[in-house]
TORKE-143481 format. One line per field, with one value per residue (C-alpha): residue number from 1; chain; x, y, z. Coordinates in steps of 0.2 Angstrom, whole numbers, plus 5000, padded with zeros to 4 digits. Example, Ala and Ser with C-alpha at 12.3 -4.5 7.8 and 13.67 -1.06 7.14 Angstrom:
BEGIN
num <- 1; 2 $
cadena <- A; A $
X <- 5062; 5068 $
Y <- 4978; 4995 $
Z <- 5039; 5036 $
REM end
This chain:
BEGIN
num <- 1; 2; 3; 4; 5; 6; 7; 8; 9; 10; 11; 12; 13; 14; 15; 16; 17; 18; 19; 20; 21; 22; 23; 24; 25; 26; 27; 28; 29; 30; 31; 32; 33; 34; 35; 36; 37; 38; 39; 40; 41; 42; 43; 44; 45; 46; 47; 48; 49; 50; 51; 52; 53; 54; 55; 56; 57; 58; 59; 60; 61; 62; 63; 64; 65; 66; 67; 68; 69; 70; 71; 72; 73; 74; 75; 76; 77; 78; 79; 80; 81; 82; 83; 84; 85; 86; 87; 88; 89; 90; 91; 92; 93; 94; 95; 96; 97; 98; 99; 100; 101; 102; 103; 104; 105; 106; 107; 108; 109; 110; 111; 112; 113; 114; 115; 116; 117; 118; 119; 120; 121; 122; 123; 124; 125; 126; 127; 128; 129; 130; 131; 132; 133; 134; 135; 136; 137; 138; 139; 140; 141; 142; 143; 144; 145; 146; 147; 148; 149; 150; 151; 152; 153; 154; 155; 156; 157; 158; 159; 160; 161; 162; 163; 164; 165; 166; 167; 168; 169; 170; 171; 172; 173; 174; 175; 176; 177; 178; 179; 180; 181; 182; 183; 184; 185; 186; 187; 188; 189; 190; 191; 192; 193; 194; 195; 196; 197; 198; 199; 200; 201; 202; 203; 204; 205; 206; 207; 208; 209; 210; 211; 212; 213; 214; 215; 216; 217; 218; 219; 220; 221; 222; 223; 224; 225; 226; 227; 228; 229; 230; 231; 232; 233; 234; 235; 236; 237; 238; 239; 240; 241; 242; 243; 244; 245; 246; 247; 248; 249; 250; 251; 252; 253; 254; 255; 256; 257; 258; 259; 260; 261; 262; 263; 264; 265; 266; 267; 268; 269; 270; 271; 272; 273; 274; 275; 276; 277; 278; 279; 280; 281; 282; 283; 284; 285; 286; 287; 288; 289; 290; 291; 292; 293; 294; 295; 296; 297; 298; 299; 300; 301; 302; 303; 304; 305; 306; 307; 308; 309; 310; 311; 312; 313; 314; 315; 316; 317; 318; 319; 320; 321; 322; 323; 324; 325; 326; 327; 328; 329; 330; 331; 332; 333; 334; 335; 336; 337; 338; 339; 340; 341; 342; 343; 344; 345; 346; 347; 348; 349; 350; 351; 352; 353 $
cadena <- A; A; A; A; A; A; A; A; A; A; A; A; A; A; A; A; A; A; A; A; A; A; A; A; A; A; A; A; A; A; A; A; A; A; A; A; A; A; A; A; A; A; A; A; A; A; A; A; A; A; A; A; A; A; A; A; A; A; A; A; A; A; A; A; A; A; A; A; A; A; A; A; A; A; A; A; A; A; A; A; A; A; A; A; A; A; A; A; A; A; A; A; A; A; A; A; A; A; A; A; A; A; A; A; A; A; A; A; A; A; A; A; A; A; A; A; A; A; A; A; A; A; A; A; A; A; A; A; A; A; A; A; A; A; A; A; A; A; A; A; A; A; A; A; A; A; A; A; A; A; A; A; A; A; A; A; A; A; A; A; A; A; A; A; A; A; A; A; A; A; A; A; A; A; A; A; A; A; A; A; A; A; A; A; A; A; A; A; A; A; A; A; A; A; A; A; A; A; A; A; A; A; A; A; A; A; A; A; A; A; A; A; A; A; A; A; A; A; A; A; A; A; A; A; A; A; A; A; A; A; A; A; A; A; A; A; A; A; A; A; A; A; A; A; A; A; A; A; A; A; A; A; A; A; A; A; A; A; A; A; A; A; A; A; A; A; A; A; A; A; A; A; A; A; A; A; A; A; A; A; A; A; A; A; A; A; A; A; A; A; A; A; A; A; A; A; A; A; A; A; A; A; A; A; A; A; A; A; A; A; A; A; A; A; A; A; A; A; A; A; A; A; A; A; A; A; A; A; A; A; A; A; A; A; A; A; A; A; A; A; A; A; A; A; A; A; A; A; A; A; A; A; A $
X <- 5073; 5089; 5098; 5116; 5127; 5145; 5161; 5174; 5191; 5201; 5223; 5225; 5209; 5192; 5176; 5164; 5148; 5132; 5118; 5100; 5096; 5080; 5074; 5071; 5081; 5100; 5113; 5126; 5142; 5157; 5174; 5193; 5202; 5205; 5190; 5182; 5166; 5170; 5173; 5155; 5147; 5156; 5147; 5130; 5132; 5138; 5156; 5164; 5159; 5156; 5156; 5144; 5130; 5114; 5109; 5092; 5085; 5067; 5056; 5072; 5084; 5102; 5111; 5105; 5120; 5130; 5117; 5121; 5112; 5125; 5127; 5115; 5101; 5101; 5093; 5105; 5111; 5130; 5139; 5158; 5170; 5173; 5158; 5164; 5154; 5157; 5168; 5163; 5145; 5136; 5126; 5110; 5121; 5124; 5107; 5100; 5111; 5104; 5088; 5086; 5091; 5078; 5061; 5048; 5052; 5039; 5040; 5035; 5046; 5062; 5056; 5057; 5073; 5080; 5068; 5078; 5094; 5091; 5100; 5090; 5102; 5116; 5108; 5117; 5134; 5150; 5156; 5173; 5162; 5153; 5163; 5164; 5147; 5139; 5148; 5142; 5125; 5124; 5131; 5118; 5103; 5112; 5109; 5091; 5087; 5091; 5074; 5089; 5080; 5095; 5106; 5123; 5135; 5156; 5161; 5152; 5159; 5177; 5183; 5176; 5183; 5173; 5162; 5156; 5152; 5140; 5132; 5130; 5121; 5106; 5104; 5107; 5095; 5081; 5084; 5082; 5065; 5057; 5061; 5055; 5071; 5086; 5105; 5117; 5131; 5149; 5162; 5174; 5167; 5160; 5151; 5144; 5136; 5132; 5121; 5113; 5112; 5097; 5105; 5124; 5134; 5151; 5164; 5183; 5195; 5179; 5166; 5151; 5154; 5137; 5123; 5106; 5099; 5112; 5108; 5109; 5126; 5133; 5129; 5131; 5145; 5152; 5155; 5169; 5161; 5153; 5173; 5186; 5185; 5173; 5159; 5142; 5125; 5112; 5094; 5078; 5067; 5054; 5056; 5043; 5042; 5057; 5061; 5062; 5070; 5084; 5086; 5082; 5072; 5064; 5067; 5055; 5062; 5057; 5063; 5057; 5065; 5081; 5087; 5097; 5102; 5087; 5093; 5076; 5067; 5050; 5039; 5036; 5051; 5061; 5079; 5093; 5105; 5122; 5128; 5146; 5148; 5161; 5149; 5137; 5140; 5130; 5124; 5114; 5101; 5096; 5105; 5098; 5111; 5118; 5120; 5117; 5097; 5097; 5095; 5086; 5084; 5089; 5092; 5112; 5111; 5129; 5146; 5162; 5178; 5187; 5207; 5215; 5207; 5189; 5173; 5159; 5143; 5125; 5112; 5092; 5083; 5064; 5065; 5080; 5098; 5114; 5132; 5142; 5162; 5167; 5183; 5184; 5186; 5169; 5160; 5168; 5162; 5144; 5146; 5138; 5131; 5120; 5101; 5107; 5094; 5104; 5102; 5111; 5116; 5121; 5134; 5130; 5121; 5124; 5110; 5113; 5098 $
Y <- 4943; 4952; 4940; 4941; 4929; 4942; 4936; 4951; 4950; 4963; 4964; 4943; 4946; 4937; 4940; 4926; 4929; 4918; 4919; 4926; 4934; 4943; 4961; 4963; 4968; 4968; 4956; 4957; 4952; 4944; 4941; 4945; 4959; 4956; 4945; 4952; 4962; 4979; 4973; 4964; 4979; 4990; 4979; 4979; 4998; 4997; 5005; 4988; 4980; 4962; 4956; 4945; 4944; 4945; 4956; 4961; 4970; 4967; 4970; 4980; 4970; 4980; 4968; 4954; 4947; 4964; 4973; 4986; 4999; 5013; 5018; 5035; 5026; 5010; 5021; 5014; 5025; 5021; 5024; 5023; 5020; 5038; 5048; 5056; 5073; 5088; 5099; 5118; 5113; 5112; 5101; 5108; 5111; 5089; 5086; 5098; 5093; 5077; 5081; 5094; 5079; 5064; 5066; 5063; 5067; 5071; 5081; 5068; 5057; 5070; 5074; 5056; 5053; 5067; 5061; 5044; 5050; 5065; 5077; 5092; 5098; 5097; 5103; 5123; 5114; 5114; 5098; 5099; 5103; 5088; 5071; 5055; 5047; 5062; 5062; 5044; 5047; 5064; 5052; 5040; 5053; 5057; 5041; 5037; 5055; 5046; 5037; 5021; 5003; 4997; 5004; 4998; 5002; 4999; 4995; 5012; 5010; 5005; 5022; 5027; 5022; 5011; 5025; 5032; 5014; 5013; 5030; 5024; 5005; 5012; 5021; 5007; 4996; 5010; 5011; 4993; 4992; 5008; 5008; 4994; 4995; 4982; 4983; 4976; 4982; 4975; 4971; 4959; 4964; 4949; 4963; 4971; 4956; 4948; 4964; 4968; 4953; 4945; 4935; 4933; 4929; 4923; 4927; 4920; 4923; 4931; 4916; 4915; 4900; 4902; 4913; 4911; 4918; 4924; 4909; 4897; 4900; 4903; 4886; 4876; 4866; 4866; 4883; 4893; 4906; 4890; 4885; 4895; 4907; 4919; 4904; 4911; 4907; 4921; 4920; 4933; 4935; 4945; 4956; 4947; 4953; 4960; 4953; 4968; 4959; 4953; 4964; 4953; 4951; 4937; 4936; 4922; 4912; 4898; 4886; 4895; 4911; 4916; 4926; 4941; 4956; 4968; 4983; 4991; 4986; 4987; 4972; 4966; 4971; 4963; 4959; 4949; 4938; 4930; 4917; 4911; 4893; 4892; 4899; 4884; 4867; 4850; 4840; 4822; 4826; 4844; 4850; 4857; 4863; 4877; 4894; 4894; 4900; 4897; 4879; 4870; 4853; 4850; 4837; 4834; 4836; 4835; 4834; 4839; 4837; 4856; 4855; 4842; 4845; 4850; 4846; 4859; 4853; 4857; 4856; 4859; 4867; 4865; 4876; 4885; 4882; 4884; 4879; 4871; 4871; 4856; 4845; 4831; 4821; 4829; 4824; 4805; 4806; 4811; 4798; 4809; 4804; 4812; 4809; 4811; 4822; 4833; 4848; 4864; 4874; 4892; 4902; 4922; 4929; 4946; 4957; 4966; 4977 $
Z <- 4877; 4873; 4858; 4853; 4842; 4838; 4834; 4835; 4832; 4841; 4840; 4845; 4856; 4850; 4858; 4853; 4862; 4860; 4872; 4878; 4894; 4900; 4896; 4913; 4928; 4930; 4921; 4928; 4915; 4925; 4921; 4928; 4921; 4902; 4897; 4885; 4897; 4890; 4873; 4874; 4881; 4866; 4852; 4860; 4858; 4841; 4844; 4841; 4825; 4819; 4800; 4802; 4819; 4826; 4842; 4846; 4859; 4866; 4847; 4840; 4828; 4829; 4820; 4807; 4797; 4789; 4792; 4804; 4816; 4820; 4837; 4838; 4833; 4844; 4860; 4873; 4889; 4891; 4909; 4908; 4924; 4923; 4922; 4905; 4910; 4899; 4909; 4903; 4906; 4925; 4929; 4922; 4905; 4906; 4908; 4897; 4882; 4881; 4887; 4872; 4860; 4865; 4856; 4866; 4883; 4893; 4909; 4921; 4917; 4917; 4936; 4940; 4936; 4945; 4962; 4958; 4959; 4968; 4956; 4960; 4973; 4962; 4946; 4948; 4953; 4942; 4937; 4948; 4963; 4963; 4972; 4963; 4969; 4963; 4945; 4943; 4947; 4937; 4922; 4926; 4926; 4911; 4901; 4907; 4900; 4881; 4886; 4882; 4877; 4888; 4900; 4899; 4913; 4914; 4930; 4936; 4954; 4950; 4952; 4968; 4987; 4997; 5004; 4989; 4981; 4994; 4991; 4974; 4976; 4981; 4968; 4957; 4969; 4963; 4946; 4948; 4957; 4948; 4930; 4917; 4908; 4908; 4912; 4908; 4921; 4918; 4934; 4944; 4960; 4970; 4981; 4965; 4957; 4974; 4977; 4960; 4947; 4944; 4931; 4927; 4910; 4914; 4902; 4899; 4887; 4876; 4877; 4889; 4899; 4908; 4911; 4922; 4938; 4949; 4963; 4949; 4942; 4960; 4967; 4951; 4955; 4937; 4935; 4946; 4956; 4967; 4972; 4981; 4997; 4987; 4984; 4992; 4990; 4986; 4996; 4990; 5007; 5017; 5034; 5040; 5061; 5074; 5090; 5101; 5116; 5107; 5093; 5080; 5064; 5053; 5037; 5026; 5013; 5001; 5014; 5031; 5043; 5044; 5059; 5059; 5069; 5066; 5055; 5055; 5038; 5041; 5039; 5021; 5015; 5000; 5006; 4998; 5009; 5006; 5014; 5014; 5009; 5023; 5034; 5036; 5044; 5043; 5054; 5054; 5068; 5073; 5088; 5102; 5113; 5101; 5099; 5080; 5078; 5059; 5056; 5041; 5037; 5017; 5004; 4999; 4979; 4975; 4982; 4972; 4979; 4985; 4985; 4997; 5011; 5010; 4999; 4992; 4995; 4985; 4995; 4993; 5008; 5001; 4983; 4990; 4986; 4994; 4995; 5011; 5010; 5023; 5028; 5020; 5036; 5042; 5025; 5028; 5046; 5042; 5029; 5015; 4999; 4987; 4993; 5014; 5023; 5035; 5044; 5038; 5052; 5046; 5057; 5050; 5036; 5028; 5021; 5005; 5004 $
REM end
């Protein structure tokens, strides 16, 4: 596990963050503008310093009271919104600079970082040659040349334009699948996190106000991201065949198939799916006469009451959980209560990777 118990006091500002999260995988840290992710990321790194704290990282205490590991000995690879590059070096000279400073290093591993991110090509390219995608991912080659313990990463997409960002997430979807490393990767996109966390830490005002797997803290109808337009559930499935007549795939879940255009995955792979809380009905009997093919009988868990006019429902389809925003008048109609078996009826489904 990655522990961390630092109170930071910052001009009016106070970052007061308490919590564990895996050493695994990607933790995403989300908050609007202002709440205290940068300044978090910033004392993991040791740049932002606590009287008084704990951190440690996999076997490595960093921090244990005042006693203080300084930042150049903490093996962390840190990616900023702007790639930070050193300007009179190319490429190769980036690369190089750091790869000359980690002990260590061995050959292999150097070659498979630059496969990951496909650096090769670039390697002989001055820094103002390259666009913004490829500044990010030479500044992420960068980092994982520090051999880092963790990888922290600020909002690394922030800075790009729409095209680029998605030049870039499947980068970040490799890093993720290939290397036994964790990251911790700050934003305030929904896209970002819906795409990439496996476990989220809310922050607000500088406190943690939740943390656990992504689908967890989406659908939990006590924290914020499971009310509002934005509220989505997040579903891990298989490409499990492909309907060739109709252009359509089969995706497995915990709690059956979905169906979706087919995109061309081949079978057996791994895909993430979000589905819009405002993109699934209910239903009390399963309807026949319909042109919805994703339909799933579920459990209600909990409903919580969303502005004037509609409700946000919780709902269990065997071990998998998502959200439905209805009227009110519909929920009254289908007289729902807590325990109801229904059937969900979900209207689209979009696949992240």
């Amino acid at each position: 596990m990655i522990e961390c118990k630092i109170k930071i006091h910052l001009d009016g500002f106070i970052l007061d963050a308490n919590f564990s999260i895996p050493d695994r995988g990607i933790t995403v840290v989300f908050g609007a503008s202002g709440s205290g992710k940068t300044t978090l990321l910033r004392a993991i790194a040791g740049l932002e310093k606590s009287d008084d704290g704990y951190l440690k990282v996999g076997e490595s205490v960093w921090q244990n009271g005042n006693n203080f590991l300084a930042t150049h000995k903490r093996q962390i690879g840190y990616v900023f919104q702007d790639a930070t590059l050193f300007e009179h070096l190319d490429v190769e000279g980036n690369l190089g600079y750091v790869i000359k400073r980690t002990t260590g290093l061995k050959v292999d591993f150097i070659e498979s970082v630059f496969n990951l991110l496909e650096i090769k090509a670039l390697r002989n390219r001055a820094t103002s040659q390259l666009s913004g995608g490829e500044r990010q991912r030479v500044a992420i080659a960068r980092a994982l040349l520090a051999h880092p313990k963790i990888l922290l990463l600020d909002e690394p997409l922030s800075a790009l334009d729409l095209k680029r960002k998605n030049e870039i997430l499947p980068y970040l979807d490799s890093i993720h699948n290939d290397l036994e490393i964790p990251i911790l990767y700050v934003t305030h996109s929904h896209d970002e996190m819906s795409r990439l966390a496996d476990y989220l830490l809310l922050i607000e005002d500088g406190n943690i106000i939740g943390k656990g797997p992504v689908n967890d803290m989406l659908t939990r109808l006590d924290m914020p991201l499971s009310h509002g337009g934005d509220a989505v559930s997040i579903i891990e499935a298989k490409v499990m065949g492909h309907d060739t007549e109709f252009n359509l795939m089969h995706l497995e879940f915990s709690g059956g198939q979905f169906v979706a255009p087919d995109n061309d995955l081949p079978v057996q792979t791994k895909v993430r799916i979000r589905v819009a809380a405002r993109d699934v009905s209910l239903t009390k009997s399963k309807q026949i006469d319909t042109s919805i093919l994703n339909i799933f009988p579920a459990i209600v868990q909990e409903i919580v009451t969303e502005g004037e006019a509609q409700v946000m429902v919780r709902l269990k389809i065997k071990e998998t959980i998502l959200l439905a925003c209805i009227t009110r008048k519909s929920s009254s109609k289908l007289g729902l209560e807590q325990g109801n078996k229904v059937f969900v009826q979900v209207k689209s489904v979009a696949i992240l990777s």
